[in-house]
C-alpha positions as CSV (number, residue, x, y, z in Angstrom):
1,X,-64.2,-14.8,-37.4
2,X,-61.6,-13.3,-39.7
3,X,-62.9,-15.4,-42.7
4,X,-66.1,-14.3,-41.7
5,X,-65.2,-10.7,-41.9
6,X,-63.0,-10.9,-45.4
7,X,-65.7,-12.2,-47.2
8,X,-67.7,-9.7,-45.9
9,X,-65.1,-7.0,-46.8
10,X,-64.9,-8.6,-50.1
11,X,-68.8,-8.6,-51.2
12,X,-68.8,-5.0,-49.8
13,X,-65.9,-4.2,-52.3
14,X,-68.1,-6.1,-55.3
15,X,-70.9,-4.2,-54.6
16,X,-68.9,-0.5,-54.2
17,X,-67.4,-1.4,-57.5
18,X,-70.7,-2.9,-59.1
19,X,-72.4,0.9,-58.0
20,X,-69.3,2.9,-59.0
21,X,-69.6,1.3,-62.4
22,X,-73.0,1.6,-63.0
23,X,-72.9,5.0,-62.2
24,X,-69.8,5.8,-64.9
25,X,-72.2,4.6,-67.4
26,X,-74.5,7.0,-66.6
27,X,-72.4,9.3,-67.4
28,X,-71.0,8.2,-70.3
29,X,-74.8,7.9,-72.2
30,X,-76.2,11.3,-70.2
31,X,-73.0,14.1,-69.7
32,X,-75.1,16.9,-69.9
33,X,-74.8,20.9,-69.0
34,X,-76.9,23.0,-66.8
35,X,-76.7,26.5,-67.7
36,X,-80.2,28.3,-66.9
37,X,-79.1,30.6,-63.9
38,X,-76.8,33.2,-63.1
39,X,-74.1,29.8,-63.2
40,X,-74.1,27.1,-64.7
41,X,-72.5,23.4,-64.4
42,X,-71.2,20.7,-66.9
43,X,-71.0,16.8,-66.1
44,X,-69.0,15.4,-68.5
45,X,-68.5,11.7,-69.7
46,X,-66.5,10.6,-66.5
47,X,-68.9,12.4,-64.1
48,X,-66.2,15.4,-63.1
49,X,-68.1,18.4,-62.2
50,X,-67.2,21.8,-64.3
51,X,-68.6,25.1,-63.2
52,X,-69.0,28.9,-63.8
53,X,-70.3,32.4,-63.4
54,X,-72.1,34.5,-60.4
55,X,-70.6,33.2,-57.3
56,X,-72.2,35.5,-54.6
57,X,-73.4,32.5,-52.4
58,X,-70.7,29.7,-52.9
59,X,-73.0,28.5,-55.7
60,X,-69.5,27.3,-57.6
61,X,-68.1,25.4,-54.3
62,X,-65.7,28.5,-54.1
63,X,-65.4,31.3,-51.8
64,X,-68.1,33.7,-52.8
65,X,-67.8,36.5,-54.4
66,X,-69.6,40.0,-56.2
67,X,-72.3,39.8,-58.6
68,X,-69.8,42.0,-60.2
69,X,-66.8,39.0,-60.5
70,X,-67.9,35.9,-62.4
71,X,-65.6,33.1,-62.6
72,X,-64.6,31.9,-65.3
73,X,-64.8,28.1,-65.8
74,X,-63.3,25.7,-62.8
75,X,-63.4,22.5,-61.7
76,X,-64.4,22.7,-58.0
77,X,-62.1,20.6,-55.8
78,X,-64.9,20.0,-53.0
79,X,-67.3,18.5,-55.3
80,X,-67.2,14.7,-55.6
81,X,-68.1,13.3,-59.3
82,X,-71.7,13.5,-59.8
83,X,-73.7,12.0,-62.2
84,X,-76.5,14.8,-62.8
85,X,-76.7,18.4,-61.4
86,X,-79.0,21.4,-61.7
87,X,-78.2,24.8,-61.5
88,X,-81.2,27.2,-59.4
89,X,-81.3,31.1,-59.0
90,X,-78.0,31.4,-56.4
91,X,-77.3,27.1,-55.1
92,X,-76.5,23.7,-57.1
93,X,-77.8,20.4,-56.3
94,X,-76.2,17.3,-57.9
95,X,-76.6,13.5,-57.4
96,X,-73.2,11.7,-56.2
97,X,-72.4,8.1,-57.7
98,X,-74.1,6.3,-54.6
99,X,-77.6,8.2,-55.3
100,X,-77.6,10.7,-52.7
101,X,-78.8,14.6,-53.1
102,X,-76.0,17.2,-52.3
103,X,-76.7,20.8,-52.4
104,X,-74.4,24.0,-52.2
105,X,-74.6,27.5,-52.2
106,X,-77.6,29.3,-50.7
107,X,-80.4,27.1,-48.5
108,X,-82.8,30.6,-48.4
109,X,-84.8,28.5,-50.9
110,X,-86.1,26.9,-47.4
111,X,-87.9,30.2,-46.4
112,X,-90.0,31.0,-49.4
113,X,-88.5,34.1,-49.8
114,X,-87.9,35.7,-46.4
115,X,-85.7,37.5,-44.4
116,X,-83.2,34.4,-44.3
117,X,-79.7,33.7,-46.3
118,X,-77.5,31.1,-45.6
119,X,-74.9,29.7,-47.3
120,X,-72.6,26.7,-48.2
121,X,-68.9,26.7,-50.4
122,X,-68.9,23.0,-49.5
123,X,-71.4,20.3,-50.7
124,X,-74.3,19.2,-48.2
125,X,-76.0,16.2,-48.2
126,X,-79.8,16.8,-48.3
127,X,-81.1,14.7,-45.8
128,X,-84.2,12.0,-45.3
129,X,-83.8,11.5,-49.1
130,X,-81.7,8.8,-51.5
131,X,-81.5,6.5,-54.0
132,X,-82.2,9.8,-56.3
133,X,-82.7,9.3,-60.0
134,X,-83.0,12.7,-61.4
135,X,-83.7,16.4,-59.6
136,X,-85.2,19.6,-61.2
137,X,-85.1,22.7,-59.0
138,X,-86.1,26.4,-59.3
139,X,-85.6,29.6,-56.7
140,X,-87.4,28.2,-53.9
141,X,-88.3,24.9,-54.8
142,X,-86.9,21.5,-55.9
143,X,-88.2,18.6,-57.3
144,X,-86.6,14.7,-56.9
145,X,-87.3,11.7,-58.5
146,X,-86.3,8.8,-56.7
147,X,-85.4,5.4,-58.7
148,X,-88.8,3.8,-57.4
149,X,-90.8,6.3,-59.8
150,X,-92.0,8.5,-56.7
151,X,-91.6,11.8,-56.4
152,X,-90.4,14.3,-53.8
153,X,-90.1,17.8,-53.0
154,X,-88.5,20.2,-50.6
155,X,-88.3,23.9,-50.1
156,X,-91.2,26.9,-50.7
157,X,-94.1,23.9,-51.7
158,X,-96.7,26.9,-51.5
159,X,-96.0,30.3,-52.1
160,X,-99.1,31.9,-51.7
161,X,-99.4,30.8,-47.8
162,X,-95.8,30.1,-47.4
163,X,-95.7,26.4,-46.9
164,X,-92.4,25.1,-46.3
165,X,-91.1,21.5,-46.1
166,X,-87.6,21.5,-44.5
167,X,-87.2,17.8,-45.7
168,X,-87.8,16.5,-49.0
169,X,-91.6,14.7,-48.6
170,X,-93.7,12.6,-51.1
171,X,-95.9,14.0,-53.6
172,X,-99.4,11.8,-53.5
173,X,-101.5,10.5,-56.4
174,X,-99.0,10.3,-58.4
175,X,-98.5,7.0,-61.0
176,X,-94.7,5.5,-61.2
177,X,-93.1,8.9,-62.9
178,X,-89.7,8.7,-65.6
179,X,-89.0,12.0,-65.7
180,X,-89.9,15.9,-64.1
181,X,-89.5,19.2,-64.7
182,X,-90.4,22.8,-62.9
183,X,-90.4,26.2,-63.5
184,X,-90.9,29.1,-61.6
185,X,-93.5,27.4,-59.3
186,X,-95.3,24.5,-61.6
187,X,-94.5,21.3,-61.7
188,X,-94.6,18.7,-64.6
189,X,-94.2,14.9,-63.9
190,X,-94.1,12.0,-67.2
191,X,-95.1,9.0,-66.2
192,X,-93.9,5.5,-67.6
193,X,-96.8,5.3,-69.4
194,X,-96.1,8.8,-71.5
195,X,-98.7,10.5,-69.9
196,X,-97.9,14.2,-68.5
197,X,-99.0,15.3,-64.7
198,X,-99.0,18.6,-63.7
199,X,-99.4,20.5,-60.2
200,X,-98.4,24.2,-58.4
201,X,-100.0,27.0,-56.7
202,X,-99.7,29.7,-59.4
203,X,-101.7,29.1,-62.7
204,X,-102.4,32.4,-64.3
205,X,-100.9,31.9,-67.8
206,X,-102.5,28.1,-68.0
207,X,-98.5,26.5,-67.5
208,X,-100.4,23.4,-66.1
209,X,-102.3,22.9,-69.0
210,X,-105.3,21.9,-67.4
211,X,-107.5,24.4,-69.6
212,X,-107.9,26.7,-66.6
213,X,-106.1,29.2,-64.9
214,X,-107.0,28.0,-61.3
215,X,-104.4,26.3,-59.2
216,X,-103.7,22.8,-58.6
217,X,-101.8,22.1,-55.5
218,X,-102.4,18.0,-56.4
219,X,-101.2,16.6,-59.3
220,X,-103.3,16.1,-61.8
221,X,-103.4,14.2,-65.6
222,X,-103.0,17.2,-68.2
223,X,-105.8,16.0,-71.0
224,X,-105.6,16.0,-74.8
225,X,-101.9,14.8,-75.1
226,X,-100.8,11.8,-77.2
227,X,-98.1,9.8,-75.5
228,X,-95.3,11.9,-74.0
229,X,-91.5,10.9,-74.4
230,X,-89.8,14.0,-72.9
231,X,-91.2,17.1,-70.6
232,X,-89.5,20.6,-70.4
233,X,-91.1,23.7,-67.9
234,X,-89.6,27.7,-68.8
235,X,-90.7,30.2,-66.0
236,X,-94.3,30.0,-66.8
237,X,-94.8,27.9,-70.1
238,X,-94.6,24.1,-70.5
239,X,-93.1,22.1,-73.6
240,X,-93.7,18.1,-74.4
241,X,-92.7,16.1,-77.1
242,X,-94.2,13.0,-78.6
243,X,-93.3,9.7,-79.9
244,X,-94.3,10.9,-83.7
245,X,-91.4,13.7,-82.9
246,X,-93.7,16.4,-82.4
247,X,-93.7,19.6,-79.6
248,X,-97.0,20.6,-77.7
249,X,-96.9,23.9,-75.6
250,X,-98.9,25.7,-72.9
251,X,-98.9,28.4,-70.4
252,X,-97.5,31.9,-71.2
253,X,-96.7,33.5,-74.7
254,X,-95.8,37.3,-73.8
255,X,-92.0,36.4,-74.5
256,X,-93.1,34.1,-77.6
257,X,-91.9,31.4,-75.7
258,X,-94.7,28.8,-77.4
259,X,-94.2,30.2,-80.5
260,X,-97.2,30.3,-80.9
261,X,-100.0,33.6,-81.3
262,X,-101.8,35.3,-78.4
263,X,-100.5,36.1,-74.7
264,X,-100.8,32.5,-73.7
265,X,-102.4,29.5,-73.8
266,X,-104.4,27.2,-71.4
267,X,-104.2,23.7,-72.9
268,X,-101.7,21.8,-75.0
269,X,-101.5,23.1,-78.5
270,X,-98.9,21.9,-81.1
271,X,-96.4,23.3,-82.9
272,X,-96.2,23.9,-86.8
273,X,-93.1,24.5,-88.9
274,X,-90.4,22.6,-87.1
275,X,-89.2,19.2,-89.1
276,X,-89.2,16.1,-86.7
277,X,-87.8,16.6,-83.3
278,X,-85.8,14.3,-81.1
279,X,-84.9,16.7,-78.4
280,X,-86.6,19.8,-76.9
281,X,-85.1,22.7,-74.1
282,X,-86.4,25.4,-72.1
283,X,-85.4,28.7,-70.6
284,X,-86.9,31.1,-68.5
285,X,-88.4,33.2,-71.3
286,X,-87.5,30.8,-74.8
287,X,-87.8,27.9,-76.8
288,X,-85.6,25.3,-78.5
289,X,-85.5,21.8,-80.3
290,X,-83.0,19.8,-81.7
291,X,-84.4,17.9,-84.9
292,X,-83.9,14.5,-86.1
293,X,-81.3,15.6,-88.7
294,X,-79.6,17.3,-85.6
295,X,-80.6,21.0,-86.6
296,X,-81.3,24.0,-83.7
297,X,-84.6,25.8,-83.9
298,X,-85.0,28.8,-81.2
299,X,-88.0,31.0,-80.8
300,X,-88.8,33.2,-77.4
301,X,-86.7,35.5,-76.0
302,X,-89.0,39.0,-77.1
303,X,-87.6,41.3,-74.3
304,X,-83.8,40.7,-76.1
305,X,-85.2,40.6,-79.6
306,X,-85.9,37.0,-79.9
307,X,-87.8,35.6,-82.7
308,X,-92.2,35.3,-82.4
309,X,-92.0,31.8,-84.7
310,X,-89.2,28.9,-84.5
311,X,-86.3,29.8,-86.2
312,X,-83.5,27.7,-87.6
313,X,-80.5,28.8,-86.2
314,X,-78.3,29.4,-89.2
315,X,-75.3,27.5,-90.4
316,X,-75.1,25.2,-87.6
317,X,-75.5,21.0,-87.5
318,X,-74.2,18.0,-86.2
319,X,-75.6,18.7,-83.0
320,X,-75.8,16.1,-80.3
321,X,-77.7,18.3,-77.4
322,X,-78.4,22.2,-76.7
323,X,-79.1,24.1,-73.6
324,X,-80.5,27.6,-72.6
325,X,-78.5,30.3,-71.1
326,X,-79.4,31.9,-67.6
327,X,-80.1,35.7,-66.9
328,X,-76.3,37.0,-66.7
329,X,-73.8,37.8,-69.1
330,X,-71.6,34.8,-68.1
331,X,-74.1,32.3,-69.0
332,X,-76.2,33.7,-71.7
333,X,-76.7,32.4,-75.5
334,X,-77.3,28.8,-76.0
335,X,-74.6,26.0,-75.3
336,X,-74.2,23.5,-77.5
337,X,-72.3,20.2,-77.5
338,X,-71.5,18.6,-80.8
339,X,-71.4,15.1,-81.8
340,X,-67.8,15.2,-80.9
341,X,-67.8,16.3,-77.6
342,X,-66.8,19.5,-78.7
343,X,-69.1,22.4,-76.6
344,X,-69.5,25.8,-78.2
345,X,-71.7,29.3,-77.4
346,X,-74.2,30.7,-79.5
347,X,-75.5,34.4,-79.3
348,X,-78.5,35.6,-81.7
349,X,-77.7,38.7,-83.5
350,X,-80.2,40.9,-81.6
351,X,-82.3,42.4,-84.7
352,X,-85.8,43.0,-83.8
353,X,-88.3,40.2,-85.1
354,X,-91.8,41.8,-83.8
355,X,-94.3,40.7,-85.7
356,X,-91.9,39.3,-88.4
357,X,-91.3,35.8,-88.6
358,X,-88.2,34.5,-90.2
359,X,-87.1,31.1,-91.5
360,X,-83.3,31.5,-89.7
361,X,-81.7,33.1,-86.5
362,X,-78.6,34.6,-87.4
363,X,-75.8,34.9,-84.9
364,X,-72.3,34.6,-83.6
365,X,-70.7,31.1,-82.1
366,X,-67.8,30.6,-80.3
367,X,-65.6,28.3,-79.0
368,X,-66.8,28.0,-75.5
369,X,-64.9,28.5,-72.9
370,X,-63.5,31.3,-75.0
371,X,-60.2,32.0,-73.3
372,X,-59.1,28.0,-73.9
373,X,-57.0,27.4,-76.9
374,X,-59.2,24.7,-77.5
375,X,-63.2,24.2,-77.1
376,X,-64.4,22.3,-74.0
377,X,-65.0,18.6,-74.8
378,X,-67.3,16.8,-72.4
379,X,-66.0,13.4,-73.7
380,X,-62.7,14.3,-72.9
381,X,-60.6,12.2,-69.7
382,X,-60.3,14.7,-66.7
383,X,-56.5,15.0,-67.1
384,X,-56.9,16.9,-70.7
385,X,-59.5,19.4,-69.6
386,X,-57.4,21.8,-67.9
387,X,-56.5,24.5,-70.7
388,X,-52.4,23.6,-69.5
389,X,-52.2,20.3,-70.8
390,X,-53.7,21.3,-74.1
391,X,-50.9,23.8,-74.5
């Protein structure tokens, strides 16, 4: 009976170590940053979480505080090491090593917008759903993908008659999916095949693509698209990019966010004047794509003075992945992560552009977080990120 149970012990310790390494892998090909909210998150190389801004809600894993007190960047002691994490309106979600869903900050996503606010400082373990491969999440709504290819959702599913699933349940008709992606209420879905699904109970600026502005609350195929390799969703617009390195865009334009002409548009149209692309990012209200020669171009962004047309933001290359600021002064600009490791904060110059496309987007960058004597590097080994130790 004792062999019995150490060779038990022991295969349970191979398989713990077999997960835990698979899961550091992750990390090292796919640190990323999520910085389109209020706060925003990084995961660096060995899956430590990093985190700041608004805190009103325990959003950060820290005792909340006023809209009016942002924290500056922390690493949160209560959250374990995570190997993707999304940042949504006031809560976090994030994917532990062992592929189950954690959420903290505020749950009133569960109520589709009602009289309801709850809160966690503390991680929670969304229940009924694991084995998780990759989550998108808006203000009432998120979106997982499991590692099977299916998809799942939980929160505010319907907003016009308040449908609410308290536990993450299946979306139907769907093919084996590699990716998703939501904005405020649509949802995209790529399949492994490259083809683009879309679904959502609000339609008005065409953001499923679909060539209509009615509703779909199943999925359906979004037509006239070559094969897909990577999906994005703003607010209301939608962003794909194809194997030949080039961006389609639909739904809204009122912010320029297509970069295209006209208020918006209902079916996939493609982009002109932006060399070949290899990576693509959304905001609420703006653009942006990395090109294969590791350039930014930015375009959106018209209530702040953005720019109608992509523009190449000036000055700047060498860059291994860029992401869109949120709706607060804490996390706005555009973060950017060299090829080093080396993460820095870009903020246009604010001259108007109506009407006036230019070639380059002018602005300042800076060392990011700007108090450190030394830029954030998401390569780094946890020991040397704490601004101490590089003293």
């Amino acid at each position: 009976m004792k062999i019995f149970f150490n060779r038990k012990l022991l295969l349970w310790l191979i398989v713990l170590a077999t997960n835990s390494a698979t899961a550091r892998e992750i990390c090292e090909t796919n640190a990323k940053m999520a910085t389109d909210s209020a706060h925003a998150a990084i995961v660096t190389k060995s899956c430590a979480v990093w985190m700041w801004g608004i805190n009103n809600a325990g959003q950060l894993a820290e005792k909340p505080k006023s809209y009016t007190e942002p924290e500056k960047l922390l690493r949160p002691k209560s959250v374990p090491l995570m190997i993707d994490i999304v940042v949504a309106h006031d809560h976090t979600l994030g994917i532990s090593e062992d592929r189950y869903a954690y959420i903290w900050g505020s749950i009133e996503y569960l109520s589709c917008g009602g009289d309801f606010f709850e809160f966690h400082t503390e991680p929670q373990r969304v229940l009924s759903i694991q084995n998780v491969k990759s989550i998108s999440a808006s203000w009432r709504l998120t979106v997982f993908l499991k590692q099977d290819g299916s998809v799942y959702e939980h929160g505010c599913t319907n907003q016009s008659n308040h449908k609410i699933e308290k536990l993450p349940v299946q979306v139907a008709g769907l093919p084996r999916i590699e990716s998703v992606a939501i904005g405020s209420s649509h949802r995209l879905a790529l399949s492994e095949t490259g083809e683009v699904w879309s679904w959502g109970d609000w339609n008005v600026f065409g953001q499923l693509g679909t060539g209509s502005k009615e509703p779909q609350i199943q999925p359906v195929k979004v037509a006239g698209l070559p094969k897909i390799v990577t999906i994005s969703a703003g607010a209301m617009h939608s962003m794909a990019l194809d194997t030949d390195g080039n961006i389609l865009v639909w739904g809204s334009n009122r912010d320029w966010q297509l970069g295209l002409g006209g208020d918006y548009s209902l079916s996939p149209e493609r982009i002109s004047g932006i060399p070949k692309v290899r990576a693509i990012a959304t905001g609420w209200f703006s653009s942006a794509a990395i090109t294969t020669k590791n350039r930014i171009f930015v375009w959106g962004n018209r209530s702040t003075r953005g720019y109608p047309t992509p523009a190449e933001v000036a000055g700047i290359s060498d860059v291994a992945s860029v992401y869109i600021g949120g709706n607060a002064a804490a996390t706005s600009g555009i973060y950017i992560v060299m090829q080093n490791g080396n993460v820095f904060n870009w903020l246009p110059d604010g001259r108007a552009h109506e009407n006036q496309p230019v070639p380059y987007a002018n602005g300042k960058l800076t060392p990011f977080p700007p108090d450190w004597p030394a830029p954030f590097n998401i390569e780094m080994p946890n020991k040397m990120l704490n601004p101490d130790a590089q003293k």
